[in-house]
C-alpha positions as a Python dict, from the first residue, in 0.01 Angstrom:
ca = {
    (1, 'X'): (0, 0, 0),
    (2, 'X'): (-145, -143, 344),
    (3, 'X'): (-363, -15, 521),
    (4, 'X'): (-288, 201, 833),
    (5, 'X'): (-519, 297, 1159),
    (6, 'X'): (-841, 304, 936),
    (7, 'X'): (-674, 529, 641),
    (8, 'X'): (-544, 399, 337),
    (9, 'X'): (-107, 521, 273),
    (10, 'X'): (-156, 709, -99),
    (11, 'X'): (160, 584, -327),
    (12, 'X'): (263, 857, -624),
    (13, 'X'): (441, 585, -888),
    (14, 'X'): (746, 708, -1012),
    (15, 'X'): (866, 701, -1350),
    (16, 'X'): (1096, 421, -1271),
    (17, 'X'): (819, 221, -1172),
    (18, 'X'): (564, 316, -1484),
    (19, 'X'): (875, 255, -1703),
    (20, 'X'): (887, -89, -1600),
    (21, 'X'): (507, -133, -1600),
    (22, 'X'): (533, -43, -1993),
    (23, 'X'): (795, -289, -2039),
    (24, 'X'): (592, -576, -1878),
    (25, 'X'): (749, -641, -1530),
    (26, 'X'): (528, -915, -1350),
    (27, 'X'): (595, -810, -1044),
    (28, 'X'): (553, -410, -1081),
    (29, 'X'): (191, -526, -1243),
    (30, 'X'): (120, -785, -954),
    (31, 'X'): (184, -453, -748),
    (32, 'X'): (-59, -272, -932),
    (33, 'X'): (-323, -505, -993),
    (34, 'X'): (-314, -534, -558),
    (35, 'X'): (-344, -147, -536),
    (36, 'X'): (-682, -179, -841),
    (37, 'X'): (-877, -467, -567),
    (38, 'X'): (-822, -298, -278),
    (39, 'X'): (-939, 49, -481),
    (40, 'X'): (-627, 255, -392),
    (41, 'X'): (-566, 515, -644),
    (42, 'X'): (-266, 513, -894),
    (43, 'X'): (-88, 829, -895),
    (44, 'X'): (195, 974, -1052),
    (45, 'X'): (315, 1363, -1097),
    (46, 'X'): (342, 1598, -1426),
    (47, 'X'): (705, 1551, -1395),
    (48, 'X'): (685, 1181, -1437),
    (49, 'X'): (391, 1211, -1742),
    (50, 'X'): (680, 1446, -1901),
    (51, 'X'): (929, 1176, -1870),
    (52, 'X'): (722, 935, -2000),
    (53, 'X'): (647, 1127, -2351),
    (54, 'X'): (997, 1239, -2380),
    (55, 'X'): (1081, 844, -2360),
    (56, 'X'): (822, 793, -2622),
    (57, 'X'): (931, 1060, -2849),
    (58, 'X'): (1297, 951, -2856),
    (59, 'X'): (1228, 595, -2917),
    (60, 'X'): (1228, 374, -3208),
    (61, 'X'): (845, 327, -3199),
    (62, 'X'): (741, 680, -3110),
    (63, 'X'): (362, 636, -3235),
    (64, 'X'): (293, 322, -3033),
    (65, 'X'): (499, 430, -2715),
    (66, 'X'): (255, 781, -2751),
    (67, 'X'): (-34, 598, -2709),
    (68, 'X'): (83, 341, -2468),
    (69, 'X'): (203, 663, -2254),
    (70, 'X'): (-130, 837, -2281),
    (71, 'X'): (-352, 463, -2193),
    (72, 'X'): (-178, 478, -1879),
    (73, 'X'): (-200, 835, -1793),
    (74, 'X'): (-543, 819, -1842),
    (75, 'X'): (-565, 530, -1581),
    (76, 'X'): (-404, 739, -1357),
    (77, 'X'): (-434, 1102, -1131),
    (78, 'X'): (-170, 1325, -1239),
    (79, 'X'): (-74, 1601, -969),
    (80, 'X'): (58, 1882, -1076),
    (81, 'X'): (395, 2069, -969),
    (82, 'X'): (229, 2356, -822),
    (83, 'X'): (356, 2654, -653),
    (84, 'X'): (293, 2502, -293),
    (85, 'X'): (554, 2192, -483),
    (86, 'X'): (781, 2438, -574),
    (87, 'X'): (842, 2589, -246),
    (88, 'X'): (949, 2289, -133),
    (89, 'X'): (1160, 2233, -360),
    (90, 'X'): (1370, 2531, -319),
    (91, 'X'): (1408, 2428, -20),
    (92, 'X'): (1518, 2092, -60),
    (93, 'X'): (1754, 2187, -358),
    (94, 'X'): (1923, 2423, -78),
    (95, 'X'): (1936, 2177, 180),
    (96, 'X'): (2073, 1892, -36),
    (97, 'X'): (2343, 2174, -182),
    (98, 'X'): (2480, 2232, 152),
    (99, 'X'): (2509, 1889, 269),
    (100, 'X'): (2640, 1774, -96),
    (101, 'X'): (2364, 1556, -120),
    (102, 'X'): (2210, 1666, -461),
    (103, 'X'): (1950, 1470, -699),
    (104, 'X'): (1837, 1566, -1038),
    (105, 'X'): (1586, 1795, -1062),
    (106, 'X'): (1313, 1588, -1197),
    (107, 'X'): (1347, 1366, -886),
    (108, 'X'): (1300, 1694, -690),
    (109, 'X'): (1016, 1823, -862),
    (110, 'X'): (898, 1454, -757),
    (111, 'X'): (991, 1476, -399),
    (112, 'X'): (863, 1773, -347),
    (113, 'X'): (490, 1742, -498),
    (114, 'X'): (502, 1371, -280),
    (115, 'X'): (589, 1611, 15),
    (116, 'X'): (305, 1843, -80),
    (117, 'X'): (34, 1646, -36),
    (118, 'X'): (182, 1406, 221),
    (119, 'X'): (238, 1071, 13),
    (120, 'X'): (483, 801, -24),
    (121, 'X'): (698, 790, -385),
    (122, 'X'): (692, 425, -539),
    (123, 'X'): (981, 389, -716),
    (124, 'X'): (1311, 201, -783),
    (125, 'X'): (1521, 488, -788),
    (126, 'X'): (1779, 539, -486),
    (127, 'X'): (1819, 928, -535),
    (128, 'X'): (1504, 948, -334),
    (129, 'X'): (1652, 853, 22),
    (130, 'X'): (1844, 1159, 4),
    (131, 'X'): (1543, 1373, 36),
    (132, 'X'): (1471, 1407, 436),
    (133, 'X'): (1118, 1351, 521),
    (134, 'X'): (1035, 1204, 190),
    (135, 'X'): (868, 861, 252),
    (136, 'X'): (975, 617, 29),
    (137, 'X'): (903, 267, -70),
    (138, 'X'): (1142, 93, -337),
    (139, 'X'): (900, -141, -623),
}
């Protein structure tokens, strides 16, 4: 995040990114540990906390990943996909149908809640350039 004309850019991490935090990539926590000094806050959206525990319940180690999911989404502000979220997302999913563009939902339940509240997706995930007006930086 840097800071822009006296107001701090707000990053929502994508599950992409908090995948690979779990897993240990240096530079994803080198990322984060920049974004904890300079006191930005870590976000991420319902839809990626419901990715996360359905990666923990279908893994080998479904007790540790639990607990390793819900550590970090305590460390973190969840937004929610609220009605305001889903508005856009209609009409995203209608946009992207016409111009054969689409992305899976959960990355447009993701796009749209970013949209909602006006903040840039962290992520590693290309599907999100499709999404017009979505402001995107790749981790």
């Amino acid at each position: 995040m840097e800071k822009m004309e006296g107001w701090w850019r707000l990053l929502i991490l994508d599950t992409s990114v908090l995948v690979d935090l779990l897993r240990g990539d240096k530079d994803i926590e080198q990322r984060i540990r920049g974004c904890e000094e300079r006191r930005e806050p870590l976000r991420t959206t319902s839809i990626s906390s419901f990715e996360l525990y359905y990666g923990a319940y279908n893994s080998s180690m479904v007790e540790e990943n639990l607990s390793l999911v819900a550590d970090l989404l305590r460390a973190l502000d969840v937004l929610e996909f609220d009605e305001k979220a889903s508005k856009i997302a209609g009409s995203i999913l209608v946009e992207l149908r016409k111009e054969d563009r689409e992305i899976g939902l959960r990355d447009l339940f993701i796009a749209a809640v970013a949209l909602s509240v006006d903040e840039t997706v962290a992520t590693r995930d290309k599907a999100f350039e499709k999404v017009r007006g979505l402001k995107v930086e790749f981790w």
